[in-house]
MIKOL-158647 format. One record per atom (N, C-alpha, C): x, y, z. Coordinates in steps of 0.05 Angstrom, whole numbers, plus 32768, in hexadecimal, padded with zeros to 4 digits. Example, Ala and Ser with C-alpha at 12.3 -4.5 7.8 and 13.67 -1.06 7.14 Angstrom:
81087F8E809C;80F67FA6809C;81087FBE809C;81017FD3808E;81117FEB808F;81028001809D;
***
This chain:
81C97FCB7DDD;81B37FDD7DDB;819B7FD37DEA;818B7FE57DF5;817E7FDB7E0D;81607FD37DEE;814F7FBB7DFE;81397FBB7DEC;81287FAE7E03;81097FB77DE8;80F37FBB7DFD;80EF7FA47E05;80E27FB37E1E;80D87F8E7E32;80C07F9F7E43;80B17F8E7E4B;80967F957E61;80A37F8E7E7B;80AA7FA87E82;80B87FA47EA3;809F7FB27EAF;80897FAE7EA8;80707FB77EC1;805F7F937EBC;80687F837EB6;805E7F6B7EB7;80647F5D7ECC;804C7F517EDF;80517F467EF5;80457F227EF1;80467F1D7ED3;80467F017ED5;80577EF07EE5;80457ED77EF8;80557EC37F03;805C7ED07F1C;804E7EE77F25;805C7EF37F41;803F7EF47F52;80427EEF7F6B;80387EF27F83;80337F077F95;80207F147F95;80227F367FAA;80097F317FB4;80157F377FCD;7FFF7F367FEB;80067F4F7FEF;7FE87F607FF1;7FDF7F757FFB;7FD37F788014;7FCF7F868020;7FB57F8B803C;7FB37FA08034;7F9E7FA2804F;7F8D7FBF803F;7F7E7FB58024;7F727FA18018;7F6D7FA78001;7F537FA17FFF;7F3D7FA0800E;7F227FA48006;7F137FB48003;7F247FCD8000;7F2A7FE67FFA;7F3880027FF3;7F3180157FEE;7F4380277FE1;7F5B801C7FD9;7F7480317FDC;7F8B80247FCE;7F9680077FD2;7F8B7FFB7FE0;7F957FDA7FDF;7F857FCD7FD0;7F6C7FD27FCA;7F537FCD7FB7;7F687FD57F9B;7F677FE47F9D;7F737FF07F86;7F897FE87F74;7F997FE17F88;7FB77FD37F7C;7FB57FBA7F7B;7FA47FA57F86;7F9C7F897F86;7F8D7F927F66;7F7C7FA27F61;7F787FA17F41;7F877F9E7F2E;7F9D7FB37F3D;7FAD7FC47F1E;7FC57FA47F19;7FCD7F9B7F40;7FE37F8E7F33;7FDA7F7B7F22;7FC07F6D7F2A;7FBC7F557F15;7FB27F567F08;7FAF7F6E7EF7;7FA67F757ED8;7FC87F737ECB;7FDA7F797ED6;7FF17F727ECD;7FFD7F5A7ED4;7FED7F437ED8;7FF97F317EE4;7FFA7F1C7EF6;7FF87F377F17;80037F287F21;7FE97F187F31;7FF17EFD7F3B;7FDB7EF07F53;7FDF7F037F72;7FC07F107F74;7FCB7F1C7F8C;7FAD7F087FA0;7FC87F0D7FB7;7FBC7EFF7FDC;7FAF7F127FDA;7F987F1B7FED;7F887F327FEE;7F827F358007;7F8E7F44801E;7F8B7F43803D;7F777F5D8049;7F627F528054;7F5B7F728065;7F4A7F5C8076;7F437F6B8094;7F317F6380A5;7F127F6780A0;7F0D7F6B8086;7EF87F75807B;7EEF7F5C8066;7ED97F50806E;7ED77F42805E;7ECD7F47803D;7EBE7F64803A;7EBB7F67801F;7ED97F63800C;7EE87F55801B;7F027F58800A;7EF97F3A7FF9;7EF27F238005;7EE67F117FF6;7ED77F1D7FD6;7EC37F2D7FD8;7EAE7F3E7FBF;7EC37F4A7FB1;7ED07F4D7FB9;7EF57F567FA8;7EF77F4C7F9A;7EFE7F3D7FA5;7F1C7F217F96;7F017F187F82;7EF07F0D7F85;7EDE7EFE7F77;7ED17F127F63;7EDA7F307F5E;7ED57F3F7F45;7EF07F377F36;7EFD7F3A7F42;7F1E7F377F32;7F207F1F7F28;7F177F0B7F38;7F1F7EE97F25;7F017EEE7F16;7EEB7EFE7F0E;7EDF7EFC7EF9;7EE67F0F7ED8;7F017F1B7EE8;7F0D7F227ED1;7F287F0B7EC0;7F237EF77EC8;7F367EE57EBE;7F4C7EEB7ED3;7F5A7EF47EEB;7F687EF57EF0;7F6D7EED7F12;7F867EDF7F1E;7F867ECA7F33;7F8A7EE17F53;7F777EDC7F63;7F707EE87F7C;7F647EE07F8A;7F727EE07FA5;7F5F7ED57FBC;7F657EE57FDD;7F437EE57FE4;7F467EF68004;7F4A7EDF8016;7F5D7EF78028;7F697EE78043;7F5D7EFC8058;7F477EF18063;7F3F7EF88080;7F5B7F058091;7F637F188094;7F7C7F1880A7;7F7F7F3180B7;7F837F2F80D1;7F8E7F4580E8;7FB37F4880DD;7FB07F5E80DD;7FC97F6080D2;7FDF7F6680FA;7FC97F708107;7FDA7F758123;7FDF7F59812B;7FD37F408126;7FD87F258138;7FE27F1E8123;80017F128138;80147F018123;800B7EE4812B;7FF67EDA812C;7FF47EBE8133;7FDF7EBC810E;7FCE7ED48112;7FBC7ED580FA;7FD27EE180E2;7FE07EF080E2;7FFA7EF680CF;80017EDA80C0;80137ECA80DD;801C7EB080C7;800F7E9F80C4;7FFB7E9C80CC;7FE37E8980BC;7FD37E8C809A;7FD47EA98097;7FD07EB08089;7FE97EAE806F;80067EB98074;80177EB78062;80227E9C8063;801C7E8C806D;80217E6B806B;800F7E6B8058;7FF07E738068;7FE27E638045;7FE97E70802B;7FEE7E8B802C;7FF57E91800D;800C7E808008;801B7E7A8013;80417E6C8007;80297E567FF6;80227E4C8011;80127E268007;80037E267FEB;7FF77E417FE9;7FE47E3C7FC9;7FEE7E4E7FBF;80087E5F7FBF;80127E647FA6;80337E657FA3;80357E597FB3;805A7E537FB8;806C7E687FB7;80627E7D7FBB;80757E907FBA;806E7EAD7FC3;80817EBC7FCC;806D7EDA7FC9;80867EF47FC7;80827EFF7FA9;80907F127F9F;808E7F2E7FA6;80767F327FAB;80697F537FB3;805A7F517FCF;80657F687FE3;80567F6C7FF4;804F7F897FF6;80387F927FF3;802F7FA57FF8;801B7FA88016;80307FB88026;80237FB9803E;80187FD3803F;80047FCF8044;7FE87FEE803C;7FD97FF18058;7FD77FD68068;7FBF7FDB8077;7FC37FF8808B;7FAB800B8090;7FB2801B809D;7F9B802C80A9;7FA1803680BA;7F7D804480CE;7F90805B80DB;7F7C807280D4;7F7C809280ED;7F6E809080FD;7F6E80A78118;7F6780AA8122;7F7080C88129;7F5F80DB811E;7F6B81028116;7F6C81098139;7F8080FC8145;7F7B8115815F;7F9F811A8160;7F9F812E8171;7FB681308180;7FC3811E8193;7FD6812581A9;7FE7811081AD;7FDC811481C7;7FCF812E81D4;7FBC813081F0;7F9F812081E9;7F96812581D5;7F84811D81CC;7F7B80F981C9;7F8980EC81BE;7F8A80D281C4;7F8A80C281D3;7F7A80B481D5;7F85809E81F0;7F8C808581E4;7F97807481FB;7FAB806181F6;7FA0804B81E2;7F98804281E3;7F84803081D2;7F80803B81B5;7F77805881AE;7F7B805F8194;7F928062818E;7FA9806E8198;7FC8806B8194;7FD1804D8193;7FC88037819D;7FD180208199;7FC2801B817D;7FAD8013817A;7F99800D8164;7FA88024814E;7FB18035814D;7FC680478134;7FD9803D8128;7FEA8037813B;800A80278139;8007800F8134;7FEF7FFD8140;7FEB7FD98139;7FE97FDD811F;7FD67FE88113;7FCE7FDC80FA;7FE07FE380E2;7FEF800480E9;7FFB800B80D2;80177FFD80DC;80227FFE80F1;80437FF980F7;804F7FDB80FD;80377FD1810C;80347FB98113;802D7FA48102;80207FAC80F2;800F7FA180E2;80227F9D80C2;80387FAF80C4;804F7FB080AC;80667F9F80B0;806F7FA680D1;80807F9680D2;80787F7380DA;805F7F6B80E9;805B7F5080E8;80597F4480C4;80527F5380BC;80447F428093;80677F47808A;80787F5B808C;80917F52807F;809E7F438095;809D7F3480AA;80AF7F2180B2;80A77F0D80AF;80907F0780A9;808A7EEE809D;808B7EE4807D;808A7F078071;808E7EFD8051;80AA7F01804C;80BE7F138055;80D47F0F8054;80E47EFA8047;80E37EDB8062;80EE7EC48055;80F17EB28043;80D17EB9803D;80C47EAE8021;80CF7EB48004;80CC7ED9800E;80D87EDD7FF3;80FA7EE07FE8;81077EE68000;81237ED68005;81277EBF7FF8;81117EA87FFF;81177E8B7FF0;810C7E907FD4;81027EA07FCC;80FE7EA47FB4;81117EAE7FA3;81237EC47FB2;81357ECC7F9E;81357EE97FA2;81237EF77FAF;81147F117FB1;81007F1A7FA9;81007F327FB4;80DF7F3C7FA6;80DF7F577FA9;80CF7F6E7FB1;80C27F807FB1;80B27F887FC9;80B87F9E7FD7;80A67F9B7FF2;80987FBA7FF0;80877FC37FF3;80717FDD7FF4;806D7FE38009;80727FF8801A;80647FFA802E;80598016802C;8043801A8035;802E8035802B;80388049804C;804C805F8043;804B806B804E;803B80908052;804580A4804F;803280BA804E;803F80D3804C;802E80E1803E;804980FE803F;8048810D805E;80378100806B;8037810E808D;804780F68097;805180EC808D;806680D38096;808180E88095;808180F6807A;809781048072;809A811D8082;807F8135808A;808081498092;8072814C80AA;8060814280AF;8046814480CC;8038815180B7;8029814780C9;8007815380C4;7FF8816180E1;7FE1816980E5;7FDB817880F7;7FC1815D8102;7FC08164811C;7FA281558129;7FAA8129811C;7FC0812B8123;7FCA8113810F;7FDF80FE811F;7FE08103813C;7FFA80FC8143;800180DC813F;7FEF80CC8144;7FF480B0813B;7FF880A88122;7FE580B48113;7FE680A880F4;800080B480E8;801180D380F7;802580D080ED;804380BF80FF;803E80C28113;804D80B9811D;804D8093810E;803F808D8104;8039807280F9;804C807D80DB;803E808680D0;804F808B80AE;806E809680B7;806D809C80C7;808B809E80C6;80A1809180D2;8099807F80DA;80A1806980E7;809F805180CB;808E805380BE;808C803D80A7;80A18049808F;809D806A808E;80C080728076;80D680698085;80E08067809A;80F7805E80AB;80FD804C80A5;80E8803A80B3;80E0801B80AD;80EA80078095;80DC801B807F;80E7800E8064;80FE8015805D;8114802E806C;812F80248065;8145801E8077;8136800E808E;81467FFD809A;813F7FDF8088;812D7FDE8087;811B7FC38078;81367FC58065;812D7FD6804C;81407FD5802D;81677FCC8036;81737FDD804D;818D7FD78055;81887FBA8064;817B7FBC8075;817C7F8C807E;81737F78805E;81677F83804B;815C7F6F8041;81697F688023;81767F7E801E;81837F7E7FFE;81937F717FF3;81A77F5E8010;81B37F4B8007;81A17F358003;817F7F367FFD;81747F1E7FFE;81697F227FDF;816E7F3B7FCB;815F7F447FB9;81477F4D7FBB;81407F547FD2;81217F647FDC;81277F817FD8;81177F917FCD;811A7FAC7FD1;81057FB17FE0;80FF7FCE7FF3;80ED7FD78008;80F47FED8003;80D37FF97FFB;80DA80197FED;80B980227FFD;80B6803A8002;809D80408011;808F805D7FEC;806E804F7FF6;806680627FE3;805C80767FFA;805680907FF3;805380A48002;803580B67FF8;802680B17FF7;800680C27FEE;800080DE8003;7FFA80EC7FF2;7FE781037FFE;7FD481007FF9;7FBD81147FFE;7FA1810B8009;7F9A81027FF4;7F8880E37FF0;7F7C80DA7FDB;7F5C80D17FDF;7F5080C57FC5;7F3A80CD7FCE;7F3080A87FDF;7F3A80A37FFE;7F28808A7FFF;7F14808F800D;7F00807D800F;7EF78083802E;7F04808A8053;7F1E8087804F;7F298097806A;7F2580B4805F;7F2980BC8049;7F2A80D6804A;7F0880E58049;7EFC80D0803A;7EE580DC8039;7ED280E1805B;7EDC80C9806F;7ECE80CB8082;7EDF80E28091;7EF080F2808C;7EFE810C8095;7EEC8121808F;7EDD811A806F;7ECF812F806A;7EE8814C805D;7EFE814E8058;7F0C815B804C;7F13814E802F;7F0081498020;7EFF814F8004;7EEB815E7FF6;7EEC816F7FF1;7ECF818C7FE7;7ED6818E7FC2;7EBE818A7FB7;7EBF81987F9C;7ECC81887F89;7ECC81887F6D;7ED081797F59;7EDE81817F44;7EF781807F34;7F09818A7F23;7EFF81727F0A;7F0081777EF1;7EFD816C7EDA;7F0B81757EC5;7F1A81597EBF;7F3281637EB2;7F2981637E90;7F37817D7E8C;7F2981817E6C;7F2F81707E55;7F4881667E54;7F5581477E3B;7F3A812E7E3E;7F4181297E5B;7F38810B7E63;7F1681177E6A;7F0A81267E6B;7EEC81217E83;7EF481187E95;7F0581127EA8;7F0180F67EB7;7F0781157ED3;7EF081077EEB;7EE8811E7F03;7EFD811B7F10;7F0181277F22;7F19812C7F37;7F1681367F4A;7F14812E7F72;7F0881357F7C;7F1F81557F86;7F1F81687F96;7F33817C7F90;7F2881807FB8;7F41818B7FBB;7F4781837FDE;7F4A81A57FE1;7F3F81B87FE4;7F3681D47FE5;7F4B81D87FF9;7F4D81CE800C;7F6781D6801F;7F8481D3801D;7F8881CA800E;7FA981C67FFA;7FB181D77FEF;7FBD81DA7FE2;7FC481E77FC9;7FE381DB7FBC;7FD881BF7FB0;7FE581B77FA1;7FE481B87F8A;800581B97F77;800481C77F5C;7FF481BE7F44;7FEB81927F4C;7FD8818B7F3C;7FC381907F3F;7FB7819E7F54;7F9781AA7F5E;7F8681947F5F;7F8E81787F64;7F7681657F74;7F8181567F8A;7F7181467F97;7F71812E7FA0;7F7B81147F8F;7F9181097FA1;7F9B80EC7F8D;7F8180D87F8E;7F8180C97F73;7F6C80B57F7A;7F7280987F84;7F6A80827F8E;7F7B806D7F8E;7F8A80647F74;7F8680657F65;7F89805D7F4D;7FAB806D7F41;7FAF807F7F4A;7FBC80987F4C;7FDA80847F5F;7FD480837F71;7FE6806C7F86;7FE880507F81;7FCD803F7F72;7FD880287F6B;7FF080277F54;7FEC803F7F46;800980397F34;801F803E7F35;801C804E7F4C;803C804D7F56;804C802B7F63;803280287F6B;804580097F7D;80477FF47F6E;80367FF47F52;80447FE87F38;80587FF27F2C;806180017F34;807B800F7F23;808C80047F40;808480047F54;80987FFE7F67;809B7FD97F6D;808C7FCE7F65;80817FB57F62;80947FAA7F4D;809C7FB47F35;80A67FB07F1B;80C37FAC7F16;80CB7FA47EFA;80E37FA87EF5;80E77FC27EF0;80DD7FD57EF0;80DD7FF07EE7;80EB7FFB7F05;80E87FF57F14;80F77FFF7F2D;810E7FEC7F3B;81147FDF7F23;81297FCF7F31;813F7FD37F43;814B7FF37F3F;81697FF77F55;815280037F61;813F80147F6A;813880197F82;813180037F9F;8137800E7FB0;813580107FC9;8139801F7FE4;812D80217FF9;812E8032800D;812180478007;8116804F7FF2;810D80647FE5;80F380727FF9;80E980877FF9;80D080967FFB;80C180A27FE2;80B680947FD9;80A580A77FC6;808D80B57FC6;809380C97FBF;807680DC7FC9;806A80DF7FA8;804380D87FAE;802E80D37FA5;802380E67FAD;802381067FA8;800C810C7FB5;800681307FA9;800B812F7F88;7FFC81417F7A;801A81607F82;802C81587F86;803C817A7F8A;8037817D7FAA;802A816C7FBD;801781857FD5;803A81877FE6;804981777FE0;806481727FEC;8074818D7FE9;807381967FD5;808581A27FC4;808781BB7FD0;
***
């Protein structure tokens, strides 16, 4: 008979994030190590430092890594030092990511490069270097933030989708090379949420308040999804704790879509 256990407990585990000196990487560097875990904390942004140093004043272990996620010289410098001060690394959540809303006439070369470095480039340099690590560990858990315009297109979008969909692919070639190592590689998939990429779009209008909770909800007037808002980060960090977890143990290769019904 099956009995209870805390399979959303990430004691004793290691997750390096990017992206996280903000929105959903901010986010999930909270949630995981309120459950637990010690998270690396990567963005080229240095308020990711004012991060980490709210989170270790909650009793809990975090530290920012200065890091270009496009230069693999700054890549393994960086995941050398996490192995060195924490011997191990169980979770990778690869989040880092940047738009640029034009078309595919529209773009020039340089913003089409700067699209693909940060989200594609920037996924596959941080898992070839954490890969081995967590191999010698035994396995782990790999995240990579992909998009529901990863899944369908989006319009005025061509890099940022041509990037998410290349990262759902991605993660199940990753999940078939890596499963004989006990790594799973599963992609989370969000529709529009509320970070600052979306806010500097300027397509989030008006406010929903939910009647149980009070709690506001920003609502995306141009959708019409069946939950009637905008995801929040908070909304997406718990999916990649559930994907992070023993709670998702036979998954992999997976796509999961985060993003209120707008799929459906």
């Amino acid at each position: 008979m099956l009995q209870r256990k805390d399979f959303l407990s990430l004691e004793g585990r290691v997750a390096v994030i990017s992206g996280a000196a903000s929105g959903i990487g901010l986010a999930t560097a909270q949630l995981l190590s309120a459950y637990g875990a010690k998270v690396a904390m990567l963005d080229v942004n240095e308020k990711g430092e004012e991060e980490a140093e709210l989170i270790r004043k909650e009793g809990r272990i975090a530290k920012f890594y200065k890091c270009d996620v496009t230069s693999i010289k700054n890549v393994k410098e960086v995941v050398d030092a996490i192995k060195e001060k924490f011997g191990r690394i169980d979770i990778l959540f690869n989040n880092a990511g940047v738009t640029v809303r034009k078309t595919v006439v529209g773009l020039n070369e340089h913003e089409w490069d700067f699209v693909l470095d940060v989200g594609l480039k920037g996924t596959y340099l941080l898992s070839k270097h954490v890969i081995p690590i967590m191999a010698e560990g035994g396995g782990g858990s790999i995240i990579n933030t992909g998009s529901g315009w990863g899944l369908k297109g989006g319009d005025n979008a061509a890099a940022y989708c041509a990037v998410k969909g290349g990262i759902v692919n991605l993660t199940r070639a990753m999940a078939i090379d890596h499963g004989k190592h006990n790594i799973r590689v599963n992609s989370v998939n969000p529709g529009d949420t509320d970070t600052e990429m979306l806010r500097e779009e300027g397509r989030q209008t008006g406010i929903v308040v939910d009647e149980k909770t009070q709690k506001k909800y920003l609502i995306d007037c141009g959708k019409d999804r069946p939950l009637g808002r905008l995801g929040t980060v908070e909304d997406i960090a718990k999916v990649v704790l559930f994907l992070a977890s023993d709670l998702s143990s036979w998954m992999t290769g997976s796509a999961v879509v985060v993003d209120g019904g707008g799929i459906a």
